[in-house]
TIZALUM-104636 format. One record per atom (N, C-alpha, C): residue number from 1; chain; atom name; x, y, z. Coordinates in pm, whole numbers, plus 32768, in hexadecimal, padded with zeros to 4 digits. Each point is the difference from the previous one (the first is absolute). Layout:
! residues N
<site><pos>NUM</pos><unit>A</unit><site>CA</site><x>X</x><y>Y</y><z>Z</z></site>
...
***
This chain:
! residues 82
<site><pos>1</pos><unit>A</unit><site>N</site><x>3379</x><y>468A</y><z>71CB</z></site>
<site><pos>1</pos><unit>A</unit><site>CA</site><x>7FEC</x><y>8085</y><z>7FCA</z></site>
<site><pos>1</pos><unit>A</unit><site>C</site><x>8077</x><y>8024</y><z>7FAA</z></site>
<site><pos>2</pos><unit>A</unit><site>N</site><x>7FD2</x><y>8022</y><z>7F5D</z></site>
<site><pos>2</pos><unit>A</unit><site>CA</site><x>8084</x><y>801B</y><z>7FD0</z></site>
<site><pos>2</pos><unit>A</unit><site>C</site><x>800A</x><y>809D</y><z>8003</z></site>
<site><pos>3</pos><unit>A</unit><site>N</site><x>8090</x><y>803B</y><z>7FFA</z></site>
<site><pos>3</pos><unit>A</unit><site>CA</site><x>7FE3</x><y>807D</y><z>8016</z></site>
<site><pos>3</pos><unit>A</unit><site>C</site><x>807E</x><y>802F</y><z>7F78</z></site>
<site><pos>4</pos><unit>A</unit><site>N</site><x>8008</x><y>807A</y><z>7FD8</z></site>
<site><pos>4</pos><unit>A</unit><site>CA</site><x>8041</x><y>8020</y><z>7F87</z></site>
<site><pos>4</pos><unit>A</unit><site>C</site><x>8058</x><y>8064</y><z>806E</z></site>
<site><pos>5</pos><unit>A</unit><site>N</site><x>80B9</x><y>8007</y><z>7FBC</z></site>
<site><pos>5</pos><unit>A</unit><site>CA</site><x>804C</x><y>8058</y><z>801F</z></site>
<site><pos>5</pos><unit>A</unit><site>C</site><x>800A</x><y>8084</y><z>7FAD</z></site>
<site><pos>6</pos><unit>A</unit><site>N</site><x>7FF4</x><y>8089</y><z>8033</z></site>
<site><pos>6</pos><unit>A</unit><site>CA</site><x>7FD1</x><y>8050</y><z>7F9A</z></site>
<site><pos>6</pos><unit>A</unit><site>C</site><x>8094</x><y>8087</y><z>8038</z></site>
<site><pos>7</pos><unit>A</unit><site>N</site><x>8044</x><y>802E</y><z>7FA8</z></site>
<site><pos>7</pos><unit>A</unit><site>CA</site><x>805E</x><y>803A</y><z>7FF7</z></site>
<site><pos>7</pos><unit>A</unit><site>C</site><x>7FCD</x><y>8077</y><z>8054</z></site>
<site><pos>8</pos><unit>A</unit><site>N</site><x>8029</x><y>804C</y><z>8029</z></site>
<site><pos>8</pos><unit>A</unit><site>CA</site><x>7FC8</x><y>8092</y><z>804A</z></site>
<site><pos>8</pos><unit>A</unit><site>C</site><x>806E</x><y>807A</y><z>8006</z></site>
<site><pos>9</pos><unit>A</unit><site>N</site><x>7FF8</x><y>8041</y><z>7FA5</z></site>
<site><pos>9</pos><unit>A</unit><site>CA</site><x>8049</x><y>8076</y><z>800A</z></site>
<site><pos>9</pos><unit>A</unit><site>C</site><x>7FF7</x><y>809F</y><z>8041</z></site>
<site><pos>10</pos><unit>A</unit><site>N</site><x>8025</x><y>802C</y><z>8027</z></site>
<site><pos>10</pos><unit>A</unit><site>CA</site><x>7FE2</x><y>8098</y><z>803E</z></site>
<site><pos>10</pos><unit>A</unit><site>C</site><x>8052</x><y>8046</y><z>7FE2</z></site>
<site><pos>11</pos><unit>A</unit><site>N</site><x>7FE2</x><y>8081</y><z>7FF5</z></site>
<site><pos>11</pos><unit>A</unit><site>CA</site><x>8062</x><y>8077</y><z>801F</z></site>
<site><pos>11</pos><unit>A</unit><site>C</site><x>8004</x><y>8083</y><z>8070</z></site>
<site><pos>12</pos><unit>A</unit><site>N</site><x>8088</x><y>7FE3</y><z>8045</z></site>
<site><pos>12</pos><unit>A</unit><site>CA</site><x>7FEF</x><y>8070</y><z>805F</z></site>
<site><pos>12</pos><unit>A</unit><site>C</site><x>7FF1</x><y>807C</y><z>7FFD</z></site>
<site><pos>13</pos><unit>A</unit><site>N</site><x>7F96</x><y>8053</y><z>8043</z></site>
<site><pos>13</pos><unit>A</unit><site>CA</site><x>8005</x><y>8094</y><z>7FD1</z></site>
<site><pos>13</pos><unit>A</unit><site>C</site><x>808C</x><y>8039</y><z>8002</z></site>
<site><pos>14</pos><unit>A</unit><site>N</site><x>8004</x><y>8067</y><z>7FBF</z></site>
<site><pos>14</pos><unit>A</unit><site>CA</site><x>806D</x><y>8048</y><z>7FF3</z></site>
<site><pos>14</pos><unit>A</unit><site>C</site><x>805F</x><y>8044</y><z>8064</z></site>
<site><pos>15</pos><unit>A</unit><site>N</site><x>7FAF</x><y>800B</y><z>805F</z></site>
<site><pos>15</pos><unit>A</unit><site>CA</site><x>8046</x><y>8048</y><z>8070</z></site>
<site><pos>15</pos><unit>A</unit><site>C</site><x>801F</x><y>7F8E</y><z>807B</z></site>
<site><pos>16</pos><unit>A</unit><site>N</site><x>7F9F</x><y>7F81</y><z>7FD6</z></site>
<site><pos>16</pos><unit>A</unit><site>CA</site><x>8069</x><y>7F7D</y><z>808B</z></site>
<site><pos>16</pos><unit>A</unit><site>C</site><x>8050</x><y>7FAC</y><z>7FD2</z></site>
<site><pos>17</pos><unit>A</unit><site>N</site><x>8032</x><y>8010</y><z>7F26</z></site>
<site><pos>17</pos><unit>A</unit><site>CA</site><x>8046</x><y>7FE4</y><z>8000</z></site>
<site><pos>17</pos><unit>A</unit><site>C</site><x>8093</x><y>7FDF</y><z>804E</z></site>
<site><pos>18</pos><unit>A</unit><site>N</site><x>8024</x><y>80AF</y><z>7FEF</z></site>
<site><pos>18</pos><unit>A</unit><site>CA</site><x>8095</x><y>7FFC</y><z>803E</z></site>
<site><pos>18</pos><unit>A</unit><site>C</site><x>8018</x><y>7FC8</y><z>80AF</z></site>
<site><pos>19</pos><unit>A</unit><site>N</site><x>7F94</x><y>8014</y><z>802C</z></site>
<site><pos>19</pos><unit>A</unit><site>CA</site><x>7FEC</x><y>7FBA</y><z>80BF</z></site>
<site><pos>19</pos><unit>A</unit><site>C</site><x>8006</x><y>7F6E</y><z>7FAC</z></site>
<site><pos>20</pos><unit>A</unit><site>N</site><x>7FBB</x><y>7FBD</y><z>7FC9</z></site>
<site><pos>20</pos><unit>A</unit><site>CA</site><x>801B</x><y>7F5B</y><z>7FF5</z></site>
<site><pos>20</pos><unit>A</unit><site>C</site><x>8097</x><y>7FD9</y><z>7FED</z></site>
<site><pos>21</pos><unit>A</unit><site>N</site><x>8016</x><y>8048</y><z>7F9C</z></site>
<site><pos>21</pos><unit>A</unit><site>CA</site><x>8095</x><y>7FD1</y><z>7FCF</z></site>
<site><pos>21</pos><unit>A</unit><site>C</site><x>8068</x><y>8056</y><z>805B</z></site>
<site><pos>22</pos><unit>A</unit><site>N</site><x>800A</x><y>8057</y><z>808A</z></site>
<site><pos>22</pos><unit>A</unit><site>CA</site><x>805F</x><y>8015</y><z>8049</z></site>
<site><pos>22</pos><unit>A</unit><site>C</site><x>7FE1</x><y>7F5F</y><z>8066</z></site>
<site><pos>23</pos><unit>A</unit><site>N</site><x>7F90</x><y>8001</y><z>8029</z></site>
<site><pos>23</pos><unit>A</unit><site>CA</site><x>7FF0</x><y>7FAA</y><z>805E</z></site>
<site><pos>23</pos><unit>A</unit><site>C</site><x>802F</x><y>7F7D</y><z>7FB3</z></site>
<site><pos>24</pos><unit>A</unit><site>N</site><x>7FDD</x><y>7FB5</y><z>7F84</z></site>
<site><pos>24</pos><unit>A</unit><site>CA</site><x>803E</x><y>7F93</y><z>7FDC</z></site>
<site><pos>24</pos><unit>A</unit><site>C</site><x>8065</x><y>7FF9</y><z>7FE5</z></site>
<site><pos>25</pos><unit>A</unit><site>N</site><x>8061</x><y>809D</y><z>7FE5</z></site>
<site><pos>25</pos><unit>A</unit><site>CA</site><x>8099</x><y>7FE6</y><z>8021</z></site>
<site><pos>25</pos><unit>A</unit><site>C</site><x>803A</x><y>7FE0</y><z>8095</z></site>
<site><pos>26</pos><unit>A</unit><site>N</site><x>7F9B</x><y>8053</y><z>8044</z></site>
<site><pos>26</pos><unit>A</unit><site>CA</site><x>8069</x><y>7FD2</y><z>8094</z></site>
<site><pos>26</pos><unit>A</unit><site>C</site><x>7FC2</x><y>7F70</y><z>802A</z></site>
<site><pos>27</pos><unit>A</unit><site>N</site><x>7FA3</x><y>7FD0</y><z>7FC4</z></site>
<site><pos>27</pos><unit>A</unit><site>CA</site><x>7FC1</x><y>7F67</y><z>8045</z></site>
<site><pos>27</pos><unit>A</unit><site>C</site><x>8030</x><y>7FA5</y><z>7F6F</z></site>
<site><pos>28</pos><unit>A</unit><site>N</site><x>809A</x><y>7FE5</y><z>7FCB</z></site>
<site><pos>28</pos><unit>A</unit><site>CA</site><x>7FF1</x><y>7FA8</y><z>7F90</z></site>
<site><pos>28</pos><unit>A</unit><site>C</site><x>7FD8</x><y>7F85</y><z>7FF2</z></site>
<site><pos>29</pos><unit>A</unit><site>N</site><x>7FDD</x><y>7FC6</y><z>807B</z></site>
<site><pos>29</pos><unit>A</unit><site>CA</site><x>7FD2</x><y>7F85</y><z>8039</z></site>
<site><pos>29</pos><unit>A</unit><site>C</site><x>7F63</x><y>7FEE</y><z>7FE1</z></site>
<site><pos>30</pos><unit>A</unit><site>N</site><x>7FE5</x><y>8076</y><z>7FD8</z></site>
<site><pos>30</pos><unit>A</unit><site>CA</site><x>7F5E</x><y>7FFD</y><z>7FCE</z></site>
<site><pos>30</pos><unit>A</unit><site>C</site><x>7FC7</x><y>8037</y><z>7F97</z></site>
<site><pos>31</pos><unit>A</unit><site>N</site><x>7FF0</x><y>7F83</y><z>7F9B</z></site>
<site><pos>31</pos><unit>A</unit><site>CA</site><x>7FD7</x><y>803A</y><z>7F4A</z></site>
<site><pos>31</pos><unit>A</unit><site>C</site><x>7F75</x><y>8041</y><z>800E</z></site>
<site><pos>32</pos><unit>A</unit><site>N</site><x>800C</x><y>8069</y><z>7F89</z></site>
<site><pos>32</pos><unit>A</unit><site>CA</site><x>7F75</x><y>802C</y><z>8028</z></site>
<site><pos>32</pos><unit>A</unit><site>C</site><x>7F94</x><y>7FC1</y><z>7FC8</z></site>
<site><pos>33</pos><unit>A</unit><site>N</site><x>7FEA</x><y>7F98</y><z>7FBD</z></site>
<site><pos>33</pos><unit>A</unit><site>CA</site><x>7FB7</x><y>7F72</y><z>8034</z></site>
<site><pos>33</pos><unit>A</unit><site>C</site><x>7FB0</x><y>7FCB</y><z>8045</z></site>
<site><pos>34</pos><unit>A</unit><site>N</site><x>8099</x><y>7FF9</y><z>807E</z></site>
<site><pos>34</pos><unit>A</unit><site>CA</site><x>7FDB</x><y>7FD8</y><z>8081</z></site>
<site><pos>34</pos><unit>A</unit><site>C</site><x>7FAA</x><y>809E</y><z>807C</z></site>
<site><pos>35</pos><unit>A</unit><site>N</site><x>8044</x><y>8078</y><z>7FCB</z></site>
<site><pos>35</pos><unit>A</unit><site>CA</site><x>7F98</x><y>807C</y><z>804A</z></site>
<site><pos>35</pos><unit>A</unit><site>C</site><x>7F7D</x><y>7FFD</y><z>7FD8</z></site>
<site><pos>36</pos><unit>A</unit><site>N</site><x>7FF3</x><y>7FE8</y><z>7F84</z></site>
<site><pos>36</pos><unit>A</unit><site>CA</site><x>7F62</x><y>8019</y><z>7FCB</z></site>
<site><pos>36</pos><unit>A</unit><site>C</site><x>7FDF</x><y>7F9F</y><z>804B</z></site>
<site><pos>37</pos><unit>A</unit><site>N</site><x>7FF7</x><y>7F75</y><z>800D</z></site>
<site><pos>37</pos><unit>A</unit><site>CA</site><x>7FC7</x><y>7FA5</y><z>802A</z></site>
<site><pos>37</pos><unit>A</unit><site>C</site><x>7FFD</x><y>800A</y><z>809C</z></site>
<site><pos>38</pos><unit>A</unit><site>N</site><x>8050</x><y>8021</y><z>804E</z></site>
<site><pos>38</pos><unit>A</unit><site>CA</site><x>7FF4</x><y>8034</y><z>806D</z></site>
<site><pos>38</pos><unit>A</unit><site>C</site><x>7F80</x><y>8069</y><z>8001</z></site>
<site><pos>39</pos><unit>A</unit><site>N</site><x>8031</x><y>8060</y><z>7FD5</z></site>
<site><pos>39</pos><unit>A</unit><site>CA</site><x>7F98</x><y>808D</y><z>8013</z></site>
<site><pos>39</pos><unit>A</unit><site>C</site><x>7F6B</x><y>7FEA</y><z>7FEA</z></site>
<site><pos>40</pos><unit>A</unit><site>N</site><x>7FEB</x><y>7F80</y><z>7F9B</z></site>
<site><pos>40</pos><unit>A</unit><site>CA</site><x>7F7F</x><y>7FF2</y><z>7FCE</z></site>
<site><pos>40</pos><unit>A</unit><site>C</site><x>7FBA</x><y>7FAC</y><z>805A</z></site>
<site><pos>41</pos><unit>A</unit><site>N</site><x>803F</x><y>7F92</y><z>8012</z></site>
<site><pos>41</pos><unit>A</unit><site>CA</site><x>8004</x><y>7F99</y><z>807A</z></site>
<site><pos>41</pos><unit>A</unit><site>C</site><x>7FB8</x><y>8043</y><z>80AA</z></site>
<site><pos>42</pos><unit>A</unit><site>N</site><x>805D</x><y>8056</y><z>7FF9</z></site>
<site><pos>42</pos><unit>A</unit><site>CA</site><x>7FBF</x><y>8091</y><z>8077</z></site>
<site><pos>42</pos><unit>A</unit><site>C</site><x>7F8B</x><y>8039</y><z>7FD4</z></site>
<site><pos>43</pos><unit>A</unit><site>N</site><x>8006</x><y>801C</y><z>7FC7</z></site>
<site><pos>43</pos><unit>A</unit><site>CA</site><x>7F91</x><y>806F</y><z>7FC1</z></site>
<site><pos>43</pos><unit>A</unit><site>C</site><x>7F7D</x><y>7F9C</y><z>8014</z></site>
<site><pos>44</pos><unit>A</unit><site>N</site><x>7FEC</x><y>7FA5</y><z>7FA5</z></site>
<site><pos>44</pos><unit>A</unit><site>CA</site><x>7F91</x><y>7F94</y><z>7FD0</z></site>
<site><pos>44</pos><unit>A</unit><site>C</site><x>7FEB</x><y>7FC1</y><z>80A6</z></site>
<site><pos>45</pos><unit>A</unit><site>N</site><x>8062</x><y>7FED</y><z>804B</z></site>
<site><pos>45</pos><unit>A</unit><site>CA</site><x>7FFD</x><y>7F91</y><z>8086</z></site>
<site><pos>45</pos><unit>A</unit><site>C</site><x>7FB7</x><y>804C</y><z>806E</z></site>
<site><pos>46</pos><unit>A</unit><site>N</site><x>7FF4</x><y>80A1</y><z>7FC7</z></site>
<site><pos>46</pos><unit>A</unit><site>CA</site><x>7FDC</x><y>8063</y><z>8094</z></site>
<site><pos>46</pos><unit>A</unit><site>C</site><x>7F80</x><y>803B</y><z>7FE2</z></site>
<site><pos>47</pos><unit>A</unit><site>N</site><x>7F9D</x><y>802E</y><z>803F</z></site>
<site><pos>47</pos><unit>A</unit><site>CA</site><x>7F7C</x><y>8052</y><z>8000</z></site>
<site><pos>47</pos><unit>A</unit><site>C</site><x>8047</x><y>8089</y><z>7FD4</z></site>
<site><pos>48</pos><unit>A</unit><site>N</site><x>7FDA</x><y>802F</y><z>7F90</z></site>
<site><pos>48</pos><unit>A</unit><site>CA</site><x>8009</x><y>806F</y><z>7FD8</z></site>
<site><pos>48</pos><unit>A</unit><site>C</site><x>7F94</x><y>8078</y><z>7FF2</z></site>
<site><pos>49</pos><unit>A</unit><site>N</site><x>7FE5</x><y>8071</y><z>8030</z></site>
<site><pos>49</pos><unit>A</unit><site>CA</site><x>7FA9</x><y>8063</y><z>8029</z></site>
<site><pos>49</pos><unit>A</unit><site>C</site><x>8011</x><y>8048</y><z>7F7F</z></site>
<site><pos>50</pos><unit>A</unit><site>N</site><x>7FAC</x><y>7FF6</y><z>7FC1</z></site>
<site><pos>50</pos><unit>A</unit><site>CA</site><x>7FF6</x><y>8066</y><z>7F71</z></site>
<site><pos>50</pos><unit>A</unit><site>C</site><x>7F96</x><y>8064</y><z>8021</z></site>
<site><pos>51</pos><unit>A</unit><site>N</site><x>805D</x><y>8092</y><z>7FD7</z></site>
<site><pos>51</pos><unit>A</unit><site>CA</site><x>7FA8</x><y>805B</y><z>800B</z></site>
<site><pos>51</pos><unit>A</unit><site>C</site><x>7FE1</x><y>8057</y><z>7F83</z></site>
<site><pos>52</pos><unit>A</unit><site>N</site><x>7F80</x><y>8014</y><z>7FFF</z></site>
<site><pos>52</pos><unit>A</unit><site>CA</site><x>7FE3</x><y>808F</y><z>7F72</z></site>
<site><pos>52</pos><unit>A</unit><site>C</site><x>806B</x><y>8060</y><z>7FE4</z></site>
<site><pos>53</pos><unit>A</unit><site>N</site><x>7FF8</x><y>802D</y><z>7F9F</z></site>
<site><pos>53</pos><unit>A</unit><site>CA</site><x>8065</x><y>805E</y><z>8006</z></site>
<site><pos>53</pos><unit>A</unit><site>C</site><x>7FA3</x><y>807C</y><z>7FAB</z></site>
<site><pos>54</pos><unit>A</unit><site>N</site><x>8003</x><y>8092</y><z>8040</z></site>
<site><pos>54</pos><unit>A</unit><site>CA</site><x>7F84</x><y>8038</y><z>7FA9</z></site>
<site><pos>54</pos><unit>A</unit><site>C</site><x>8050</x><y>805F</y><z>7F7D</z></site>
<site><pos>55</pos><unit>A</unit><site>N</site><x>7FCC</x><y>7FE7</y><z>7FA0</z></site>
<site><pos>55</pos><unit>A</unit><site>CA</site><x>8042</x><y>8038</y><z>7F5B</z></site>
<site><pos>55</pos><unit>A</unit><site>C</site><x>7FF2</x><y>807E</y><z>8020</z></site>
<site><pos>56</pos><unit>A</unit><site>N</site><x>8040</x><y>8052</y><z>7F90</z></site>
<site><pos>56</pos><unit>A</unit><site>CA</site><x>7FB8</x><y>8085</y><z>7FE0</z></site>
<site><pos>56</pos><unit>A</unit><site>C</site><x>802B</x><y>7FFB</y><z>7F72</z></site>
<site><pos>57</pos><unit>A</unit><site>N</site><x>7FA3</x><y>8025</y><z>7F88</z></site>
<site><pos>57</pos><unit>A</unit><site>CA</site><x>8001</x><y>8035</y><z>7F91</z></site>
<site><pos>57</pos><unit>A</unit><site>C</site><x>8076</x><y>8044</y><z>7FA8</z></site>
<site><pos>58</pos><unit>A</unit><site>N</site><x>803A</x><y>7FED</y><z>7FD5</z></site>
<site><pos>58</pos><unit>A</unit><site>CA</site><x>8059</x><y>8049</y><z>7FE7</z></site>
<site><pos>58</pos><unit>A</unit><site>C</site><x>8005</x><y>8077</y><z>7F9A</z></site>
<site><pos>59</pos><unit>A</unit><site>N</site><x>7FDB</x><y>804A</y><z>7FDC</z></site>
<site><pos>59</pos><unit>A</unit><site>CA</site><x>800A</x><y>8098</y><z>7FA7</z></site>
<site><pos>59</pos><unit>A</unit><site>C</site><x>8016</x><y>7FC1</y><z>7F84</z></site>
<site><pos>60</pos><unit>A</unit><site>N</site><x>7FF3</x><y>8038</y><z>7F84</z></site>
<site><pos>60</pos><unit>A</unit><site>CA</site><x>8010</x><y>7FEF</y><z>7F7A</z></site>
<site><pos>60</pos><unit>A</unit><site>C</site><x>808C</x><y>8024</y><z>8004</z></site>
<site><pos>61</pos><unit>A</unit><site>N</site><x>8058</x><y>8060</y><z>805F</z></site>
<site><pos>61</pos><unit>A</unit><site>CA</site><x>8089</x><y>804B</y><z>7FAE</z></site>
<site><pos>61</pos><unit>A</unit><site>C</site><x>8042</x><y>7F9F</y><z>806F</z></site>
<site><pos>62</pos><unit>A</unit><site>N</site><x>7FCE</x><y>7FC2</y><z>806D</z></site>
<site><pos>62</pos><unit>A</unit><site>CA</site><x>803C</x><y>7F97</y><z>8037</z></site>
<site><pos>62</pos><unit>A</unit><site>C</site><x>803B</x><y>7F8E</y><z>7FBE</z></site>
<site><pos>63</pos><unit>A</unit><site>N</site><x>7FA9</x><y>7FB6</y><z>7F9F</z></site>
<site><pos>63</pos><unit>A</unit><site>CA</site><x>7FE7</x><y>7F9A</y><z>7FC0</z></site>
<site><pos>63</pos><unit>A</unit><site>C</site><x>806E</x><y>7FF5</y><z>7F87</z></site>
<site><pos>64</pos><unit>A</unit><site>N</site><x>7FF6</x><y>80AD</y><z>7FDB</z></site>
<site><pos>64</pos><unit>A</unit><site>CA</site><x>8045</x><y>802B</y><z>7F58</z></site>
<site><pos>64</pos><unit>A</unit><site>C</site><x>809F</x><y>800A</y><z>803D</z></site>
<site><pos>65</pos><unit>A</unit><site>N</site><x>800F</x><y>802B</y><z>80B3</z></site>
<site><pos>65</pos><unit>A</unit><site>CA</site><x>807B</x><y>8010</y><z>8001</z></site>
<site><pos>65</pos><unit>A</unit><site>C</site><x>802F</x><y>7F3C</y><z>8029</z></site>
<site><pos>66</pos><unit>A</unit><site>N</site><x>7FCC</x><y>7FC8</y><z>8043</z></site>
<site><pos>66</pos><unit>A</unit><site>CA</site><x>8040</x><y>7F6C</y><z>8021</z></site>
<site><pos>66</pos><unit>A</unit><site>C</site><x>7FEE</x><y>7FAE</y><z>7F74</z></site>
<site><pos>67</pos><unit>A</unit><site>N</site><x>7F9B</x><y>7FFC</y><z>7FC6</z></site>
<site><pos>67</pos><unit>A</unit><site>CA</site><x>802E</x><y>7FD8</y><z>7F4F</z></site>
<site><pos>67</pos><unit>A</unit><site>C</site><x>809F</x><y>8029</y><z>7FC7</z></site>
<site><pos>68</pos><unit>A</unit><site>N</site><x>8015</x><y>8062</y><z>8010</z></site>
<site><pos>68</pos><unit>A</unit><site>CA</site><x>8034</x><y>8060</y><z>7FC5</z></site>
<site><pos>68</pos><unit>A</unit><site>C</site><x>809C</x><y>7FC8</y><z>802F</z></site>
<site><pos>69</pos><unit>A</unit><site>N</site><x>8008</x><y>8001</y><z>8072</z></site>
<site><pos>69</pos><unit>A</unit><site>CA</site><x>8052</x><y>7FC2</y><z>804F</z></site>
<site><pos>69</pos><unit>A</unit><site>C</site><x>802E</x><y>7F75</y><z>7FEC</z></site>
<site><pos>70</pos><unit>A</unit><site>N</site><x>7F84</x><y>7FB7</y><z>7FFE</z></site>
<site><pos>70</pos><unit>A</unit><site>CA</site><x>803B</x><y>7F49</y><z>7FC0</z></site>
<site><pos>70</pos><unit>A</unit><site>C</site><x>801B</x><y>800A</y><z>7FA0</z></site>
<site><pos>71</pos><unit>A</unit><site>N</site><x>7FE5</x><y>804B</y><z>7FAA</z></site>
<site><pos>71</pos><unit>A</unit><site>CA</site><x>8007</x><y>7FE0</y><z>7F6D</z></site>
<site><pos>71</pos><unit>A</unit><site>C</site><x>809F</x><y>803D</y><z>7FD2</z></site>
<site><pos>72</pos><unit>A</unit><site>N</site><x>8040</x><y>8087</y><z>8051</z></site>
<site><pos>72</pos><unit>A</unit><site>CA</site><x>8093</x><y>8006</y><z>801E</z></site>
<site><pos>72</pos><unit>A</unit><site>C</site><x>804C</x><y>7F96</y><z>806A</z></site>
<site><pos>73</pos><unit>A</unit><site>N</site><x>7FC4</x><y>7FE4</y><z>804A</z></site>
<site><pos>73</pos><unit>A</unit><site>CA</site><x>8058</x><y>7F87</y><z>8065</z></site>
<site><pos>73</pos><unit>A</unit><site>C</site><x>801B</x><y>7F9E</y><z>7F93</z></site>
<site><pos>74</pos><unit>A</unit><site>N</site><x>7F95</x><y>7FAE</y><z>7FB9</z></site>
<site><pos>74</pos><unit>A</unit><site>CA</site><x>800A</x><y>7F81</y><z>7FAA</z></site>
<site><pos>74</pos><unit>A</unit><site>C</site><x>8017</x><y>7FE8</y><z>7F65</z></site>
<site><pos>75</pos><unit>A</unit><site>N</site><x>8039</x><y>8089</y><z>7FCD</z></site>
<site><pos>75</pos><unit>A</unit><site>CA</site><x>7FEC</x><y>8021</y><z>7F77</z></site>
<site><pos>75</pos><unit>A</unit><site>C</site><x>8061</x><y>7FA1</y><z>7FBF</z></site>
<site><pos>76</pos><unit>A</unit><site>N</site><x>807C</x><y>7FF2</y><z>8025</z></site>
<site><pos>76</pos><unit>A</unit><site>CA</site><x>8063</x><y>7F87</y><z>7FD6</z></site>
<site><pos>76</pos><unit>A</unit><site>C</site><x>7FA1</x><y>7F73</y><z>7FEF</z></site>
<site><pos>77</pos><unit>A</unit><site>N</site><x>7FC4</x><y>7FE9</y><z>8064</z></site>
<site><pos>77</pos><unit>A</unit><site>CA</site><x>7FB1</x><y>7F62</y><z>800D</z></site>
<site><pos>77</pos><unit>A</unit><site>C</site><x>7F8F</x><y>802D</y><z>7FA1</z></site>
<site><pos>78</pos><unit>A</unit><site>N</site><x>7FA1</x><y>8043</y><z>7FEA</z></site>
<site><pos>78</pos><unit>A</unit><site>CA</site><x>7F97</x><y>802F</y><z>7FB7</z></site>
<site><pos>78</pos><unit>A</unit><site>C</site><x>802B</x><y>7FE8</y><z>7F5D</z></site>
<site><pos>79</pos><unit>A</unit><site>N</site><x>8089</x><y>8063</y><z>8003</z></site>
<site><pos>79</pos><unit>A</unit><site>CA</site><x>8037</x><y>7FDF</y><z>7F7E</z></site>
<site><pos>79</pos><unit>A</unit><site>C</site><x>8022</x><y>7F85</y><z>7FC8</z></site>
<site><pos>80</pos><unit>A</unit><site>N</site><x>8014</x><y>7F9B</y><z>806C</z></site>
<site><pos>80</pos><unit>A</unit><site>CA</site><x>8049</x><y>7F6A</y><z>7FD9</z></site>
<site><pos>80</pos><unit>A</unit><site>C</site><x>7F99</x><y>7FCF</y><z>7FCF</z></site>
<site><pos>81</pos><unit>A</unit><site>N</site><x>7F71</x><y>8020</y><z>8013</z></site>
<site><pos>81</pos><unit>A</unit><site>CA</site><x>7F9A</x><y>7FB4</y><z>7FF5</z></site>
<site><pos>81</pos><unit>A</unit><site>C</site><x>7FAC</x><y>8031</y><z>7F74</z></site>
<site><pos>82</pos><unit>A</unit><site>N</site><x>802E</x><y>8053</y><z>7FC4</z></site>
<site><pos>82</pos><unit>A</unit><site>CA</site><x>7FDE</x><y>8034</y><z>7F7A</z></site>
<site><pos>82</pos><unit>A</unit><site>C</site><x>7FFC</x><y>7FA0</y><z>7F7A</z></site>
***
């Protein structure tokens, strides 16, 4: 069976950034590399219980204010891309 090696990139949300990188400072013995592959290794190796999660709609002035919002959070990067 031939099988192809395929690069795999991710990015951590924003808020478990800073928890990854305190914990891989105090563990320098472990690249984060080697955590992803751990964590995934766990994850994939165990029965996992997925549950629904129920939406709700969000308002038109909802929508106009979180637009409104990325589009000031990312305006530097938005601009690079002009």
């Amino acid at each position: 069976m031939s099988t192809k090696s395929h690069g795999i990139s991710f990015r951590l949300d924003s808020d478990l950034e800073p928890t990854v990188e305190q914990w891989l400072h105090q563990h320098p013995s472990i690249s984060m590399s080697r955590l992803a592959n751990l964590a995934i290794r766990g994850f994939v190796s165990n029965d996992q219980v997925l549950t629904a999660v129920k939406t709700v709609q969000a308002s038109k002035a909802e929508v106009k204010s979180s637009i409104s919002k990325l589009m000031k959070k990312h305006k530097k990067t938005l601009d690079e891309l002009k």
